[in-house]
N, C-alpha and C positions, 0 to 999 in steps of 0.2 A: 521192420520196426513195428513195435505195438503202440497201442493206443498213449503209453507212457513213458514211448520208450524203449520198451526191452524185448526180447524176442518174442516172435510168434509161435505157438506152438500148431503147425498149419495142418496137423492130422486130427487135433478133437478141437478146433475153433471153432465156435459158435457163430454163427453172421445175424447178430442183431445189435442193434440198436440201443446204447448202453450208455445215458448223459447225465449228468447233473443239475442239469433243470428242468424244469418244467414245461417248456416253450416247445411246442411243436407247429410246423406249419401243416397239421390236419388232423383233424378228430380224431380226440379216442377215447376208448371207457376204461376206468381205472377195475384189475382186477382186482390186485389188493399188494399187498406188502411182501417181496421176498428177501431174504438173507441166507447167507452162510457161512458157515463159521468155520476157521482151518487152523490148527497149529503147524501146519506145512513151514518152512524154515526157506523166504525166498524172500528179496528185495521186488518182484517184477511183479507188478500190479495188476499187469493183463490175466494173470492165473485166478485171481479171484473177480477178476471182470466177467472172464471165459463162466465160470463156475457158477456166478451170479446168471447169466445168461442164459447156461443150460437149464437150473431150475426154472427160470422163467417162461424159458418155450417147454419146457413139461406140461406146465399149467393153461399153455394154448395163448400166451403173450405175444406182442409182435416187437415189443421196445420194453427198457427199462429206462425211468426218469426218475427224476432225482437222488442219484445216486448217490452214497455216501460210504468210506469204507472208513475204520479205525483200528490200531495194532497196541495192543495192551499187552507186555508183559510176555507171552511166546502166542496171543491169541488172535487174529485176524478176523474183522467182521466185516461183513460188506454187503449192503443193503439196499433197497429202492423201492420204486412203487413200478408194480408189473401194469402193462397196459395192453388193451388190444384197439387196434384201429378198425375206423367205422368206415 
């Protein structure tokens, strides 16, 4: 099961750190803001958590916090603040 539910995709999963608030128990420096955008055609939310996560360890992140996704019409966006730990 994933983060919401639905299945894992356990060959391109990302293992970070991926929440909706801001509350960490330990320092860190905000990188800055990532999102990505999918007309992908899926109910399962861990697909753009995974996706959300990959770009974020691109950029040398260790977590995403405050997370936030929205689905508009065939559009899927899903966003956060990239952080790395101190």
């Amino acid at each position: 099961m994933g983060i919401f539910g639905g299945k894992k995709d356990s060959e391109s999963k990302v293992d970070m750190l991926v929440i909706t608030s801001d509350k960490l128990e330990r320092d860190y420096e905000p990188i800055g803001t990532v999102s990505v955008s999918s007309a992908k055609i899926t109910s399962d939310l861990d697909v753009f958590v995974n996706m959300l996560a990959l770009k974020a360890k691109e950029q040398g992140a260790d977590a995403v916090i405050c997370f936030r996704y929205q689905y508009s019409g065939a559009v899927h966006v899903a966003y956060g603040t990239a952080v790395k730990f101190k």
